[in-house]
C-alpha positions in Angstrom: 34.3 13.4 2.8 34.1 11.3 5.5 33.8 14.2 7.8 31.1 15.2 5.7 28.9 11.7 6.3 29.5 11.3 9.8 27.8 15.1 10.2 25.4 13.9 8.2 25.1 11.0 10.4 24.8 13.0 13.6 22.0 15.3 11.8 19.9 12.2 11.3 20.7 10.7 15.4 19.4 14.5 15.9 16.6 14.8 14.2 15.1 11.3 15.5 15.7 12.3 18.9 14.1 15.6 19.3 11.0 14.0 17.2 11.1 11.0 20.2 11.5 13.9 22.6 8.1 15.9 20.7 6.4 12.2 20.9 6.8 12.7 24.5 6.0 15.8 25.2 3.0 15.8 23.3 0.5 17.8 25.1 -2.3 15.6 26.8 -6.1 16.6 26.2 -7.5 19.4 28.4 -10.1 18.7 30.9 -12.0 22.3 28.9 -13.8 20.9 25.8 -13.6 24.5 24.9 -9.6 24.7 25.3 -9.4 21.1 23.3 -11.5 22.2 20.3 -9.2 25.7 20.2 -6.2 23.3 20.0 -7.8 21.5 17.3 -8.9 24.2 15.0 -5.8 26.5 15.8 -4.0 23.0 14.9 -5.8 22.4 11.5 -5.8 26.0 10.5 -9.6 27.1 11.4 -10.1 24.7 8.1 -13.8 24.7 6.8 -14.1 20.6 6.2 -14.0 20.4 10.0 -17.0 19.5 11.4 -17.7 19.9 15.2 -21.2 18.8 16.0 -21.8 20.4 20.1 -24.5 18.6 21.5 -26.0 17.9 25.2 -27.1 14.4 26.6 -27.8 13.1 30.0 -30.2 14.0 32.6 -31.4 17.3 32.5 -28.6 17.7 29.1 -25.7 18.6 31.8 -23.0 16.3 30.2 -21.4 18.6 27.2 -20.1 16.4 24.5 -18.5 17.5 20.7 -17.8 15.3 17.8 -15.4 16.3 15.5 -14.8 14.8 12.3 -13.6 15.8 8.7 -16.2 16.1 6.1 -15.5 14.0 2.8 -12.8 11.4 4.1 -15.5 9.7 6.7 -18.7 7.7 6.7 -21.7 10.5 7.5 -24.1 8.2 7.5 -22.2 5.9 10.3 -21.3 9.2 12.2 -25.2 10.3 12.5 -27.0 6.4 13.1 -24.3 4.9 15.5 -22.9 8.4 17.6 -25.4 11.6 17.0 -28.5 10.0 17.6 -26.9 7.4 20.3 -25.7 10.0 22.4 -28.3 12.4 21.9 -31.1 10.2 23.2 -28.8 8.5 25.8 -30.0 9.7 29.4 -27.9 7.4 31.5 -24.9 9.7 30.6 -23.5 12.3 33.2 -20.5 14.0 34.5 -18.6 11.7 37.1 -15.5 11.3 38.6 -14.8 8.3 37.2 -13.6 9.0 33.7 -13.0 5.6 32.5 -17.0 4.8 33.0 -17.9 7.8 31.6 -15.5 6.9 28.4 -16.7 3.4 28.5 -20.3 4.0 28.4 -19.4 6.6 25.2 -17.9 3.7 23.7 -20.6 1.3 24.1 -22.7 4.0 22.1 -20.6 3.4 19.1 -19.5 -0.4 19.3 -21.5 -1.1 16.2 -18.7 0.6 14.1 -15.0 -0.7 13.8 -12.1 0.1 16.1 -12.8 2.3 19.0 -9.7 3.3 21.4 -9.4 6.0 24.2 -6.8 8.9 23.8 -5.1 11.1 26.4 -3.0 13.3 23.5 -4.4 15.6 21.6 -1.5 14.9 18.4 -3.4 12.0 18.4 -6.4 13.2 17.7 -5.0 15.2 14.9 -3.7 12.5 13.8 -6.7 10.3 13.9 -8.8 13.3 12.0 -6.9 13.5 9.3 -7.4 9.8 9.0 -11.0 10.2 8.4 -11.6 8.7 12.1 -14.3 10.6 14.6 -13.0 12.3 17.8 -15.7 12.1 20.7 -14.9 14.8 23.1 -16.8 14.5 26.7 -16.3 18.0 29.0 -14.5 17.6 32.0 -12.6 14.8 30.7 -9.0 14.9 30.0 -9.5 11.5 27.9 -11.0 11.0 24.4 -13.0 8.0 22.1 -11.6 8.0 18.8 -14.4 6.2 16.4 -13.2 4.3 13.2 -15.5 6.0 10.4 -13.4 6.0 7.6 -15.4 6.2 4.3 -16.2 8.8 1.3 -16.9 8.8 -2.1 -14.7 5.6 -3.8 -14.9 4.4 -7.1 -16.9 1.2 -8.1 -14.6 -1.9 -8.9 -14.0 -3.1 -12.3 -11.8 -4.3 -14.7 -8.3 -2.9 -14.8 -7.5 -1.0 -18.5 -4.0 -2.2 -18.0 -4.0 -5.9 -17.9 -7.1 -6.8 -19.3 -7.5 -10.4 -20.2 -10.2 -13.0 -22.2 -11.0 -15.4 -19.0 -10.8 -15.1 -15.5 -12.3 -12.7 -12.7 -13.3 -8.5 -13.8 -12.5 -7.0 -11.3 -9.4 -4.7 -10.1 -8.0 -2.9 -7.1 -9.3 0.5 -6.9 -7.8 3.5 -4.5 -8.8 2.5 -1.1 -6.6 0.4 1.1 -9.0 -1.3 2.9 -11.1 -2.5 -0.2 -7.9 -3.6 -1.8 -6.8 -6.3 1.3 -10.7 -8.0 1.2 -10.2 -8.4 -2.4 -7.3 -10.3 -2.1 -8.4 -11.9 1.6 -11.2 -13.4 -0.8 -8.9 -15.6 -3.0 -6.2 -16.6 -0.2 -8.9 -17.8 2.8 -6.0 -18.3 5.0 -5.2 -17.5 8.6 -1.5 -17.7 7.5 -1.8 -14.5 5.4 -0.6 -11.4 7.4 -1.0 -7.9 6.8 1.1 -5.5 8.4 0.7 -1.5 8.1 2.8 0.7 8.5 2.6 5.0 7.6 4.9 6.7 5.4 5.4 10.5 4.7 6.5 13.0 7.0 3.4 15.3 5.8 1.0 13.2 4.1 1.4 10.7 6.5 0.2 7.3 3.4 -1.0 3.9 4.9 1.0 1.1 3.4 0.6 -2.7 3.9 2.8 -5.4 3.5 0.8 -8.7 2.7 2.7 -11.8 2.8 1.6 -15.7 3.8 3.5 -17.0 6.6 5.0 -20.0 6.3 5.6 -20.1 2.5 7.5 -16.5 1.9 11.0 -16.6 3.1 11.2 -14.5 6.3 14.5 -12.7 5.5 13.5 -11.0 2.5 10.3 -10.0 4.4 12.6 -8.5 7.1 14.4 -6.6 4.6 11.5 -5.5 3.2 10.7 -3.9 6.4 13.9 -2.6 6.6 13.8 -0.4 3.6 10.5 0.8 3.9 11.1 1.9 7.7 14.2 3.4 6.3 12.3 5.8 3.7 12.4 9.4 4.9 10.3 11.2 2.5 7.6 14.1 2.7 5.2 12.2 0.8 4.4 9.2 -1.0 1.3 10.0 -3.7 1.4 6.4 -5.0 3.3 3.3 -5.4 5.9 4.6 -7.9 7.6 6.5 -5.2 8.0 3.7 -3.1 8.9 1.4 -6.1 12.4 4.0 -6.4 13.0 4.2 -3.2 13.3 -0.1 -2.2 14.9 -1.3 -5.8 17.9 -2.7 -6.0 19.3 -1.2 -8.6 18.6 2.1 -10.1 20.7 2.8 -13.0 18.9 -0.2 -15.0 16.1 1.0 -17.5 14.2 -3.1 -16.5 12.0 -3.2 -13.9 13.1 -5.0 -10.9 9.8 -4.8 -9.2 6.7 -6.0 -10.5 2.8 -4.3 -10.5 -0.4 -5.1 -11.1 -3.9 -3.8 -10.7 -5.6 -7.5 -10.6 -5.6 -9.4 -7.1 -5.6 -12.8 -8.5 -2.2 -12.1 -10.0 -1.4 -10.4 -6.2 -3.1 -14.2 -4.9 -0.9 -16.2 -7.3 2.0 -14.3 -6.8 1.8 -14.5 -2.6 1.1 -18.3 -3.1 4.6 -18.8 -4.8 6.1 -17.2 -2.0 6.4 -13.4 -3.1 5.2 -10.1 -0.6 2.7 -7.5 -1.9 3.1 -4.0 -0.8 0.0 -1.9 -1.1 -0.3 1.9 -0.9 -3.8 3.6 0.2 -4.4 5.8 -2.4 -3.6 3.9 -6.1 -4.9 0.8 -7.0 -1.1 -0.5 -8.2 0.4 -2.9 -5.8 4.0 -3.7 -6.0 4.8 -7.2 -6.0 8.7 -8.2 -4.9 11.1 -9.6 -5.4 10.2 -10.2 -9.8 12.2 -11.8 -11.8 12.4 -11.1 -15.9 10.1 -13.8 -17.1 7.4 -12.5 -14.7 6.8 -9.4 -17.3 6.2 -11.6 -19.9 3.6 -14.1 -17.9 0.2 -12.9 -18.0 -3.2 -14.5 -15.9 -4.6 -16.1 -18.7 -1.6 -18.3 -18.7 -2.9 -20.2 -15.7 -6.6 -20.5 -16.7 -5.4 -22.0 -20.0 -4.3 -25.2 -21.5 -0.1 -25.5 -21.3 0.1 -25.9 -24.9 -2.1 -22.8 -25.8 -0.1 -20.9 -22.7 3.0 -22.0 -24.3 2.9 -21.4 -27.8 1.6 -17.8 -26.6 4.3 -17.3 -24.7 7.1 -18.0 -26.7 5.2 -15.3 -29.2 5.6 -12.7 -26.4 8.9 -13.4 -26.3 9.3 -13.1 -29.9 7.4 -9.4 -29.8 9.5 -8.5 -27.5 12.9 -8.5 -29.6 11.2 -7.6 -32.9 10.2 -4.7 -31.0 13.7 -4.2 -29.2 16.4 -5.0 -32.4 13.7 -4.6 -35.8 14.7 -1.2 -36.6 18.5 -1.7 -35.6 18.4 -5.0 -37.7 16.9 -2.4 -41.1 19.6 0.1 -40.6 22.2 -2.6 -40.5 21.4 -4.5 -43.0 20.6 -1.8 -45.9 23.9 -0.1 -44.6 26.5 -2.5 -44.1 25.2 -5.7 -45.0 23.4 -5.6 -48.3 24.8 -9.5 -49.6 22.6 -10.6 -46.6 19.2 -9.2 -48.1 17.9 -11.1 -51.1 18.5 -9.5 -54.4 14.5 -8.7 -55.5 14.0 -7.1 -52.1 17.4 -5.6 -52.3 16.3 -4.2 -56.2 12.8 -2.6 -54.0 14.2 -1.2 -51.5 17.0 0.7 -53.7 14.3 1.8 -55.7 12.3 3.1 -52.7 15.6 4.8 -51.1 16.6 6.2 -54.1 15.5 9.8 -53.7 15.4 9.3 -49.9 18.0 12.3 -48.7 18.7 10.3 -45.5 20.4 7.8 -44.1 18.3 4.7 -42.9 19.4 5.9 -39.8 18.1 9.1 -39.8 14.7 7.7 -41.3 14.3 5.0 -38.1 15.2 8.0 -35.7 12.2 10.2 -37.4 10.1 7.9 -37.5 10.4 6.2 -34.2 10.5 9.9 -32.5 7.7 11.0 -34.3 6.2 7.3 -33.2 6.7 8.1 -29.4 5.3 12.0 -29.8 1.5 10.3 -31.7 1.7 7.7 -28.7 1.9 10.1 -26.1 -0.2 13.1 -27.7 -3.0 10.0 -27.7 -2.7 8.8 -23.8 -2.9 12.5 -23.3 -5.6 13.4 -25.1 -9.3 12.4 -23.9 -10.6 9.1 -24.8 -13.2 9.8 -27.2 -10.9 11.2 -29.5 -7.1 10.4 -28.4 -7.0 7.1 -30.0 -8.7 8.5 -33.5 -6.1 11.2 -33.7 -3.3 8.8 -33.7 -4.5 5.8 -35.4 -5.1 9.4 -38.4 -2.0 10.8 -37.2 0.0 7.9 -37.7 -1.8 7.3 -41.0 -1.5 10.5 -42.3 2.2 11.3 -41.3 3.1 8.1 -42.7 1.8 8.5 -45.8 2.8 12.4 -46.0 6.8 11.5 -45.6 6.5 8.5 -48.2 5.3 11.1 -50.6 7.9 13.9 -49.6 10.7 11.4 -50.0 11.7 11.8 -46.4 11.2 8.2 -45.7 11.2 5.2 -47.8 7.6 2.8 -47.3 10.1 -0.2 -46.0 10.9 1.9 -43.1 7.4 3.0 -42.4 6.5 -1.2 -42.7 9.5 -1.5 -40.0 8.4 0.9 -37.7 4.6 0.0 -37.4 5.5 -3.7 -36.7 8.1 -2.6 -34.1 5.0 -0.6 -32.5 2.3 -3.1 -33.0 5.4 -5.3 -31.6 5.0 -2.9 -28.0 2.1 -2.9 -27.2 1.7 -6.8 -27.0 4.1 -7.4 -24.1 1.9 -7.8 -20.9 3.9 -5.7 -18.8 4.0 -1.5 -19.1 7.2 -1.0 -17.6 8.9 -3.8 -19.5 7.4 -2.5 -22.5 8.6 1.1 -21.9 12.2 0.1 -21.3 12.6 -2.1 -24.7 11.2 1.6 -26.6 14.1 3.4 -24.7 17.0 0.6 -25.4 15.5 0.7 -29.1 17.0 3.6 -29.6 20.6 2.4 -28.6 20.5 -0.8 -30.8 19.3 1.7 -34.0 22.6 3.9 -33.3 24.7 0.6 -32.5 23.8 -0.6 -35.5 24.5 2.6 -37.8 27.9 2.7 -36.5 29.5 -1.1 -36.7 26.2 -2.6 -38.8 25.5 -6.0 -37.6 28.3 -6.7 -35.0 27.0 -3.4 -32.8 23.5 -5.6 -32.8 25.0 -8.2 -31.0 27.8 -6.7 -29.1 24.4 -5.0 -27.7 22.6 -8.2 -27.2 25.5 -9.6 -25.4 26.0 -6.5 -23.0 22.3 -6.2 -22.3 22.3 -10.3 -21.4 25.1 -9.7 -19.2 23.4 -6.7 -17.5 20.4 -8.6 -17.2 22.5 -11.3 -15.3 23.8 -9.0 -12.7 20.4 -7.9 -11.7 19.1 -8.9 -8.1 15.3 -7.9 -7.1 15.6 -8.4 -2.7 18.7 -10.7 -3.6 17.4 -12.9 -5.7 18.8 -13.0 -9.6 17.0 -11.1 -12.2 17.2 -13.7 -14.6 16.0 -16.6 -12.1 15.4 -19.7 -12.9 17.4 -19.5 -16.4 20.6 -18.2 -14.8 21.3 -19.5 -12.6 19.3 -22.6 -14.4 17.1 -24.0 -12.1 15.3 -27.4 -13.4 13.1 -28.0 -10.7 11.8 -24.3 -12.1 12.0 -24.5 -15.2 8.4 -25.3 -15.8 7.1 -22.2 -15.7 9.6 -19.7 -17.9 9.7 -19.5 -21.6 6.8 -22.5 -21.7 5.0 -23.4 -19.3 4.2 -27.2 -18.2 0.7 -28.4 -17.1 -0.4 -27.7 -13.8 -0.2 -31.4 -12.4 3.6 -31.6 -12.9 4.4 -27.8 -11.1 5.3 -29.3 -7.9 7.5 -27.4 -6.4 7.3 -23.5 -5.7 9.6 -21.2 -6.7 13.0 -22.2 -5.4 14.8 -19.2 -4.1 11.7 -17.0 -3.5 9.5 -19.3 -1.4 10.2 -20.7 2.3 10.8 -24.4 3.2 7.6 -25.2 2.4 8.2 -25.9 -1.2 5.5 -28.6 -2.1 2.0 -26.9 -4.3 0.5 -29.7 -4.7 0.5 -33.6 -4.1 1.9 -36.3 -5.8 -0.8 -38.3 -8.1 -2.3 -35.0 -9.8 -2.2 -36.1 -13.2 -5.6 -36.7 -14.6 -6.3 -40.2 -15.2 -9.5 -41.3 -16.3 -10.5 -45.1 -16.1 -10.5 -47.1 -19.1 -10.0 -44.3 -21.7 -10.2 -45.8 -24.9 -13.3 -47.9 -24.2 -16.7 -47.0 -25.3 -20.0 -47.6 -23.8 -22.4 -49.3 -25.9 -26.3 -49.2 -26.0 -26.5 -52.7 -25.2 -24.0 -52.6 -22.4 -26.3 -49.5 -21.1 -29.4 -51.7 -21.4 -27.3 -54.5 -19.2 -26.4 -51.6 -16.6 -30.1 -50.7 -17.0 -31.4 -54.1 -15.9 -29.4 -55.0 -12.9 
């Protein structure tokens, strides 16, 4: 075996040299425009989205010049006001000796777009087509201008589906990278917050950016978030879930250890507490690391609420979340093993209702939690207009069918909708998803030991849940290990005048959110102004 690695090792030292010896030997750009556009098209496979536009400027049209760009990934309209019709009715251009004039007065042509380099290899001009950038291609030049024009058709913000919520800002990331950094650059108007980009995928070659503020995220876990996304070797990454698998920490755990969202005022609180962002061009889901448990549970509204409403709603999210984890197992182990616990005119019902059942209560919570999970995902599937009548009918009808047949007792079917309704209130998607997966463990836990397998469950899933990290820091931060200093902000959350400190092992040094004397205090509260003393302020 380790024979076997260090082979494997040698492969990889291999394979990164001869692609840093192909870096090097890329070919450089002909001084024939007609040689350089036969590379290009023989490069891109003669593809019909190419677009090479052949046109003649200068005195007398002797300078040859051909823009090449890819139709449907670029901005036509920037392409044809700011480089056609520049060039075209240019007449100072002409063919010189002096290439870098010539490329320089090409430029100038198109400095009302964004980025404009020169380019002496021509894998860099593939590489900046397929980018949806524009090549500019002078004849007898051996140099190129490489226009920033990416555009195309992109959809229209609004809110996102996912993590709607009654007050604060409508709006959601959509697929393009660019869009996605000025939405969240509009919240955090801060020299301090730092974008880096970085590509991704061997063939489809993804832009991803790692957002962070400097000065308040810890710079170590940013370095090793470099780390492992330099260290992804992958083909191609279609959207953020690939890269979510391939950074985790753990990946035998069915709990998320990294956090998404589609808002970018939950991206803006999160980078203000100290976190990094990593956003993928191409889905509007950012990843948001490291995340700690409570963080599924904590929705925006939270923050533009009072603490006690913010509170009291989230200790009822917590509550949904283990009816809707342990309320089947806690049926099937009480009506199997522990009947003395269930009082005697509900214990009378239910025997009546189970009495020509022909199953266990196990097998009835399996049935009807499978048959649960096929209406749930038969209505994502199915188109809006009718997926969500077909199950709300589906549920209804099945429901009431198996009562009738005597397959299942109407208890069960009670249990089971409340353990649904019970999953679709937690905030988060993925934390919701892994509770209907561990469901199904706790039901057969309970079916085999009753009431002990419930909590010999609980126990193992605590103690899982404590040996979590997310970039190193614990899962289950800041309730163990207990932080008080961060305790504010967990289960309950205090008012925003006493959360003081940030975060303490996410954020930097620079822990302090806010000053010192932030608690509202109104003068003279309990007096009231009196007509007569208005008349008095009146006269002077």
């Amino acid at each position: 075996m380790p024979l076997f690695f260090k082979r494997q090792k040698n492969k990889n030292r291999k394979s990164l040299q001869n692609d840093s010896k192909k870096e090097k030997d890329a070919p450089d750009i002909y001084y024939s425009l007609a040689e350089n556009l036969t590379f290009i098209k023989e490069k891109m496979g003669h593809s019909s989205d190419i677009v090479v536009r052949n046109i003649k400027t200068g005195k007398q049209s002797q300078l040859e010049i051909a823009v090449v760009y890819i139709e449907g990934i670029v901005d036509t309209k920037a392409i044809h006001e700011f480089i056609l019709e520049s060039l075209i009715n240019d007449v100072s251009l002409a063919k010189k000796e002096d290439d870098d004039h010539l490329l320089q007065m090409i430029s100038e042509k198109a400095v009302a777009l964004g980025s404009i380099k020169k380019e002496d290899k021509l894998d860099a001009l593939i590489a900046a087509l397929i980018s949806g950038d524009t090549v500019i291609l002078p004849d007898g030049s051996n140099s190129a201008v490489i226009a920033s024009t990416k555009g195309g058709e992109k959809r229209s913000i609004k809110e996102p589906d996912s993590q709607q919520s009654f007050r604060g800002p409508r709006e959601g990331f959509i697929e393009s990278l660019g869009t996605n950094i000025s939405m969240v650059r509009r919240y955090v108007k801060s020299p301090n917050l730092w974008v880096e980009t970085m590509t991704i995928g061997s063939v489809t070659n993804t832009n991803v950016a790692l957002m962070y503020i400097n000065g308040i995220c810890d710079q170590k876990t940013v370095t090793e978030v470099k780390k492992r996304l330099k260290g992804i070797e992958i083909d191609s990454i279609l959207e953020s879930g690939y890269i979510e698998q391939l950074i985790e920490d753990n990946s035998f755990t069915p709990f998320p250890s990294i956090y998404h969202t589609e808002r970018p005022d939950m991206v803006a609180g999160n980078l203000l507490e100290g976190r990094i962002a990593i956003m993928v061009d191409g889905t509007p889901f950012v990843l948001i690391v490291p995340a700690v448990f409570i963080q599924f549970f904590q929705s925006v509204e939270d923050y533009y609420s009072r603490f006690d409403i913010s509170t009291s709603i989230r200790f009822l999210r917590i509550l949904i979340f283990f009816i809707s984890l342990i309320a089947p197992a806690v049926y099937v182990a009480a009506t199997t093993f522990h009947q003395e616990m269930i009082p005697t005119q509900l214990l009378i019902v239910i025997a009546a209702q189970r009495e020509f059942v022909p199953f266990p209560a196990v097998m009835e919570a399996l049935i009807m939690e499978v048959s649960f999970e096929i209406l749930r995902e038969a209505g994502i599937r199915l188109p809006k207009a009718i997926g969500s009548a077909v199950s709300i009918v589906g549920a209804i009808v099945i429901g009431q069918a198996a009562v009738q047949a005597g397959i299942v007792s109407p208890a069960m079917v009670i249990i089971v909708a409340i353990t649904a309704i019970s999953s679709f209130a937690t905030p988060s998607f993925s934390m919701a998803i892994s509770a209907r997966l561990v469901r199904f463990l706790y039901i057969i836990a309970a079916a085999t030991i009753g009431f002990y397998g419930v909590i010999l469950g609980l126990m193992i899933m605590f103690v899982h849940l404590c040996s979590l990290r997310s970039f190193g820091v614990p899962y289950m931060t800041p309730i163990a290990p207990f932080i008080p200093k961060n305790a504010g902000d967990t289960i309950f959350r205090s008012p925003l005048w006493a959360n003081k400190k940030r975060p303490e092992l996410i954020g930097n040094d620079n822990k302090n959110r806010q000053g010192d004397a932030q608690k509202p205090q109104p003068p003279n509260p309990r007096e009231m102004v009196t007509d007569q003393e208005e008349g008095d302020q009146n006269e002077t």
